[in-house]
N, C-alpha and C positions, 0 to 999 in steps of 0.2 A: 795626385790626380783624383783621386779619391774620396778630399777631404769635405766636399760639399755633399748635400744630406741627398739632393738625386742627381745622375747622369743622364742626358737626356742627349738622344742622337736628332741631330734636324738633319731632313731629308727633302732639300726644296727643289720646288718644280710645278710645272703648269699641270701637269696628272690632265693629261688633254686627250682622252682618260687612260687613269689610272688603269694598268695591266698586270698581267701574273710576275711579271718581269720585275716592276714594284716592288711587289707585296715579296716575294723570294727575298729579294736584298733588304727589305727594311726589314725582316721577319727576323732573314740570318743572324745582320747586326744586333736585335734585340735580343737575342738567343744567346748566341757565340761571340757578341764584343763585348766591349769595355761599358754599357750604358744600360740603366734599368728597362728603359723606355723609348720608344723612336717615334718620334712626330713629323706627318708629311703636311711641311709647309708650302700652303697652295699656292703661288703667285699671281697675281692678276695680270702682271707683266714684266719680262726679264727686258732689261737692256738690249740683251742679244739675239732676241726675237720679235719679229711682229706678231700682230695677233689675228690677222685673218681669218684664222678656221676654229677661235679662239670659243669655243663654249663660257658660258655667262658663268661669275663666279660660283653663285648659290649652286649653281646643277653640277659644278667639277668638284665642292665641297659636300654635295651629297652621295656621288659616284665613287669620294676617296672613303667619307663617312661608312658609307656599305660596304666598301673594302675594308676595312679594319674592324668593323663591330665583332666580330666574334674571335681576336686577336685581341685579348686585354693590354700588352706593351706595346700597340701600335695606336698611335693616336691622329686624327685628322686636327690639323690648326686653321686657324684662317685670320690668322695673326697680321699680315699683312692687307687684308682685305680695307681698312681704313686708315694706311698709310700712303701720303703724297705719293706718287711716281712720279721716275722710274723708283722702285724698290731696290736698295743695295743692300746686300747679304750685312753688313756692317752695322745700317741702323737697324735691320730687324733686331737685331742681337741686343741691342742698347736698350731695344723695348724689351723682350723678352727678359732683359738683366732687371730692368726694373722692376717689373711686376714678376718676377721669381728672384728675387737675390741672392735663394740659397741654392740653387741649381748651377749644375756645372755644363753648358752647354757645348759640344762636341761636331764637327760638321759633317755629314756626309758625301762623297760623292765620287764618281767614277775617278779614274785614271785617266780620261780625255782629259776631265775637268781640272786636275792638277797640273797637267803640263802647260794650261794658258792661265793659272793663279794670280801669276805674277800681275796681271793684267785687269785683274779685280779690284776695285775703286777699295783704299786704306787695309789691302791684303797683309803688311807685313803687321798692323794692330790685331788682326785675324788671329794670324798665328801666332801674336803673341799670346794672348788671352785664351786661346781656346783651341782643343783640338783636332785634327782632324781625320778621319775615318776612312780611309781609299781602297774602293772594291778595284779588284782587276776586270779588264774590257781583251775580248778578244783578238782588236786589232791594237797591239800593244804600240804606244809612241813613245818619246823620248822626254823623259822626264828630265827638267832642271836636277844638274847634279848636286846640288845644296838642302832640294826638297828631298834627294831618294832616302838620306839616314838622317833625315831631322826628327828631333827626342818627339818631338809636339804630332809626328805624322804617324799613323799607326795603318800600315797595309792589312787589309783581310781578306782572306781567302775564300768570298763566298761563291757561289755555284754562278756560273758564266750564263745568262739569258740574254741572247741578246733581240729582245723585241723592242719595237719602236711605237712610239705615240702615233707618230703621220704614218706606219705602215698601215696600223690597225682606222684608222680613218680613212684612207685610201680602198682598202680594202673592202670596209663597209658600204662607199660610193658605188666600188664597182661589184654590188653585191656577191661578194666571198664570205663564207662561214667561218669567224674568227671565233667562234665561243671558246676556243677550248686556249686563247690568249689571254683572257678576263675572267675576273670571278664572277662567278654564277648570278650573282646580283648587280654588281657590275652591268656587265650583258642584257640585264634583264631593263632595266632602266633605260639603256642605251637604244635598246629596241624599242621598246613601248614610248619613248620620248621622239623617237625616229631621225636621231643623231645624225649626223655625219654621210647621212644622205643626199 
């Protein structure tokens, strides 16, 4: 698992914005998993959402940007930002293979997100090729019994937050004081850009 020169955790997601909630889980896994570094790959657009309330690439690339600058193994990507859509977790990977070949890429993501895998456009080459990272979610569901002790999955036990992208949007509309859900800069951009207003 090992034998490539870095491990690198992808963490993808719209970060529509990026929250404490985030930064905790990519932080943990950079910290206490199996990867030197963890990169929060921005989407422009998942499959499985529309993009309504969808902030413009550059400013959710700069919100993840000031989330991560003073965390040296947390990295903003925007690796996707000039690929066709819809974006499949699949070709990212085929890019990111090619312009790092020696890197061993790993995937991130909740315990929702593995119980509907199977359902991810060429999931079984996924998990051939690469690992994957599954934080636990508070409302635990029922995992495919093939994924719970497969070699390639590796469960972590990091700190349970459970904040939401559209709560903190929501909240901002109906003017609530979320600061202390966002990092400081974060917040501060959000404000001064007069987001989600």
């Amino acid at each position: 698992m090992m034998s490539k020169t870095r491990n690198i955790g992808l963490f993808f997601g719209t970060f529509n914005p990026i929250h404490n909630g985030h930064l905790i889980m990519g932080n943990h896994i950079a910290e206490f998993g199996p990867v030197d570094e963890v990169w929060f790959v921005i989407t422009p657009q998942s499959p499985f959402k529309q993009k309504a309330s969808m902030l413009e690439n550059h400013h959710r690339y700069e919100l993840v940007y000031r989330a991560t600058e003073n965390y040296p193994r947390l990295k903003p990507s925007k690796i996707e930002f000039d690929m066709p859509m819809p974006n499949y977790t699949s070709k990212t990977l085929g890019v990111l293979l090619e312009k790092y070949p020696d890197y061993h890429f790993h995937l991130i993501m909740g315990e929702d997100n593995l119980v509907g895998f199977k359902k991810w456009k060429n999931w079984e080459y996924l998990l051939e090729q690469h690992h994957l990272i599954v934080c636990p979610r508070i409302q635990h569901k029922k995992i495919p019994e093939d994924l719970v002790n497969h070699p390639k999955i590796k469960f972590v036990d990091c700190p349970l937050v459970e904040i939401s992208s559209s709560f903190i949007r929501k909240a901002i509309k109906d003017n609530k004081d979320i600061r202390p859900l966002l990092p400081e800069k974060v917040w501060q951009y959000v404000d001064e850009m007069n987001f989600f207003r």
